[in-house]
C-alpha positions as CSV (number, residue, x, y, z in Angstrom):
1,X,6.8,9.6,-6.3
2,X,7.8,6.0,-6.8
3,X,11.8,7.7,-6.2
4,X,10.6,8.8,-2.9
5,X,11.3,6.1,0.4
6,X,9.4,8.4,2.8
7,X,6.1,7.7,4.4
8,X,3.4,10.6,4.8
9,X,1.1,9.7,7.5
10,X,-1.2,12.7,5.7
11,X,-1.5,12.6,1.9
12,X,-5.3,13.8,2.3
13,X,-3.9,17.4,1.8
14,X,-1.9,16.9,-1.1
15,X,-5.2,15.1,-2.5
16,X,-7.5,18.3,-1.9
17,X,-4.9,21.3,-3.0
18,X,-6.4,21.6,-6.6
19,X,-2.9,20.1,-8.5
20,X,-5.2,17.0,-8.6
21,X,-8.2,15.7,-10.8
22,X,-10.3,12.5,-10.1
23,X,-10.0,10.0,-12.6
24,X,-12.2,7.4,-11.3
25,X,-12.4,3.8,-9.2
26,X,-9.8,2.5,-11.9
27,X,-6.5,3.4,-13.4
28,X,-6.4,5.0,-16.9
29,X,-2.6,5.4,-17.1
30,X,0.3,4.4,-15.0
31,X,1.6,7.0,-12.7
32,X,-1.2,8.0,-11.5
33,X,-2.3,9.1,-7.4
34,X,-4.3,5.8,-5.6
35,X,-6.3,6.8,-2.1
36,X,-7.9,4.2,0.0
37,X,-11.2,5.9,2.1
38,X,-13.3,4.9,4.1
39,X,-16.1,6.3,1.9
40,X,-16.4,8.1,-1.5
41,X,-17.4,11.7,0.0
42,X,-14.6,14.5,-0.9
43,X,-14.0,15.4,2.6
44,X,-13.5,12.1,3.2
45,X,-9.7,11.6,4.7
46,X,-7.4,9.1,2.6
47,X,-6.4,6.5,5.0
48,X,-3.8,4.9,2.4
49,X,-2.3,6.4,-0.5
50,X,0.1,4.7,-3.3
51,X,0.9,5.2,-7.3
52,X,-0.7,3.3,-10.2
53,X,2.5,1.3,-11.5
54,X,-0.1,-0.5,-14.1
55,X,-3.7,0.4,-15.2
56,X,-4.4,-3.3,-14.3
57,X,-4.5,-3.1,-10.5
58,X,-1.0,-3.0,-9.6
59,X,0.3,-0.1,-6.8
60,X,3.5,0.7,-5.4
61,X,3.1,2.3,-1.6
62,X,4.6,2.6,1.6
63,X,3.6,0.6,4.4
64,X,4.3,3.4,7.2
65,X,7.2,1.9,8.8
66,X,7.1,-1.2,6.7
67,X,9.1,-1.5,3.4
68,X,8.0,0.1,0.1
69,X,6.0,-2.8,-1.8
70,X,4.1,-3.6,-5.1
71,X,1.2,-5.1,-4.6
72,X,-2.8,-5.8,-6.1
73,X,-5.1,-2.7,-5.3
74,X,-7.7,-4.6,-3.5
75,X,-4.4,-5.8,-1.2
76,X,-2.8,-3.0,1.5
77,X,-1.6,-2.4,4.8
78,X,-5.3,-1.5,5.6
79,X,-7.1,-4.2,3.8
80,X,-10.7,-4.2,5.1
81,X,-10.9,-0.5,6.6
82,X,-11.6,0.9,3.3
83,X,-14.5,1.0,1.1
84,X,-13.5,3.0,-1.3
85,X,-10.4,3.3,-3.8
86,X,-9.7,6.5,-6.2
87,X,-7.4,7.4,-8.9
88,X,-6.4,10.8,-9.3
89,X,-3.9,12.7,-12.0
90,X,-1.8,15.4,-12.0
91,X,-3.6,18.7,-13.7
């Protein structure tokens, strides 16, 4: 949740307990679940997580221990160790 000020060094399990549909390599609506991978397999752990605040490429995430920030999806904490970014929504 964009409310929520906590970092979750995890989110992978959240991503894979079935309360979650993929959407695809772009936003269709705001509000919706972003995951950074390293690769676009489903077992593939989310290394970076964050919320669709635009369908146009703009996310709000937590930067571990760093501040909450908005900021492009192609720009993250972990910019370069990715390969892969996916929406998700809630079912």
């Amino acid at each position: 949740s964009t409310k929520n000020r906590y970092w979750m060094n995890y989110p992978t399990a959240y991503m894979r307990d079935g309360s979650y549909s993929y959407v695809g390599t772009k936003a269709t609506a705001t509000g919706q679940k972003v995951a950074y991978k390293y690769q676009k397999g489903p077992t593939d752990n989310c290394i970076h997580s964050g919320i669709a605040v635009n369908k146009t490429g703009t996310i709000k995430s937590k930067w571990g221990q760093a501040p909450l920030m908005q900021h492009n999806v192609k720009y993250s904490p972990y910019e370069g160790k990715y390969t892969v970014v996916q929406y998700y929504k809630k079912k």
